[in-house]
C-alpha positions as CSV (number, residue, x, y, z in Angstrom):
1,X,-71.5,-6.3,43.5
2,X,-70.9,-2.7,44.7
3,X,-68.0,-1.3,45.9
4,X,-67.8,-0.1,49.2
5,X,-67.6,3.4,50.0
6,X,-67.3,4.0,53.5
7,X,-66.0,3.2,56.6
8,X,-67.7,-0.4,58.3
9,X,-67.3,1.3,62.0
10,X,-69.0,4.3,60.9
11,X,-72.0,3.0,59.3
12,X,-72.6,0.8,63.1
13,X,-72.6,4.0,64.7
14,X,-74.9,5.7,62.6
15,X,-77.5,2.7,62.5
16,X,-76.5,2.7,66.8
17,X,-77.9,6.3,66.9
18,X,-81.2,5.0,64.6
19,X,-82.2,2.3,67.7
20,X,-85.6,2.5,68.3
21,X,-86.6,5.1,66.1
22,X,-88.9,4.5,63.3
23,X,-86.9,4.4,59.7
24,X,-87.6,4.2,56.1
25,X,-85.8,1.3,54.2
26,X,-85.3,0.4,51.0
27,X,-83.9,-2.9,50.2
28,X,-82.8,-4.4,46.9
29,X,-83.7,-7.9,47.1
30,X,-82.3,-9.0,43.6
31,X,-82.9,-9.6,40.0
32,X,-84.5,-5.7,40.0
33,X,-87.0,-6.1,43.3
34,X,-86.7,-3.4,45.5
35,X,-89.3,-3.4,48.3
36,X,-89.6,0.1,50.4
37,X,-90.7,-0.6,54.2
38,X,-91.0,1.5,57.1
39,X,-89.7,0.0,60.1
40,X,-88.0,0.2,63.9
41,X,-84.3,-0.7,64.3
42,X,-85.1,-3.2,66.7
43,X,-81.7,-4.0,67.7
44,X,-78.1,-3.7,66.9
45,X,-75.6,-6.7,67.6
46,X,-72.0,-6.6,66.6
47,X,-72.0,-7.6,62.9
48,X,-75.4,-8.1,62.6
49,X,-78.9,-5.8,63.1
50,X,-82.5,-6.1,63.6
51,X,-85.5,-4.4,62.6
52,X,-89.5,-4.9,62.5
53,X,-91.0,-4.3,59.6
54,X,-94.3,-2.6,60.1
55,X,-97.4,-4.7,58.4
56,X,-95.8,-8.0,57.8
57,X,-96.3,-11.4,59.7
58,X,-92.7,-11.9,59.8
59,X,-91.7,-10.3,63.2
60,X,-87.7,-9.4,62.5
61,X,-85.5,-9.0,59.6
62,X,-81.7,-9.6,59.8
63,X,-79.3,-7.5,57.9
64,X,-75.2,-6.8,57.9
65,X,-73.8,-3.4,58.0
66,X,-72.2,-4.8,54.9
67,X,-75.8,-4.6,52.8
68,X,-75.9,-1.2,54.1
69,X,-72.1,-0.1,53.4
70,X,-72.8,-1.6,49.6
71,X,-75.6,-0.2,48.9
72,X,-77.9,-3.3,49.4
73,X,-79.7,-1.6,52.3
74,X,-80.7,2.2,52.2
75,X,-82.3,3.4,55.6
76,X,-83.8,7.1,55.5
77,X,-84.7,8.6,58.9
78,X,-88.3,8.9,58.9
């Protein structure tokens, strides 16, 4: 596990700001499998936040600011 870097209430508001807006992710999904999407923040809740994945059947994905403050989630603005 990675070490977090950063601040938890600082990485919500950035990922606030990316609502709607059509990203570039990179998520590390284990044992060396990293998939690269594009996709919409969908929505953000309190510990949790939503995106749509452009191109796959699933409709959302779920992910914690904590995958994003460790590194487990990279979003690029696209």
């Amino acid at each position: 596990m990675k070490r977090p870097t950063g601040q938890l209430s600082l990485v919500k508001e950035q990922i606030a700001a990316l609502k709607g807006l059509e990203v570039e992710m990179s998520i590390n999904r284990g044992r060396k499998k990293i998939d690269t999407v594009n996709a919409m923040v969908a929505d953000v809740y309190p510990s949790v936040f939503t995106v749509k994945i452009k191109g796959v059947n699933q409709p959302l994905q779920t992910f914690s600011y904590f995958d994003v403050l460790c590194g487990n989630v990279t979003i690029q603005n696209s």
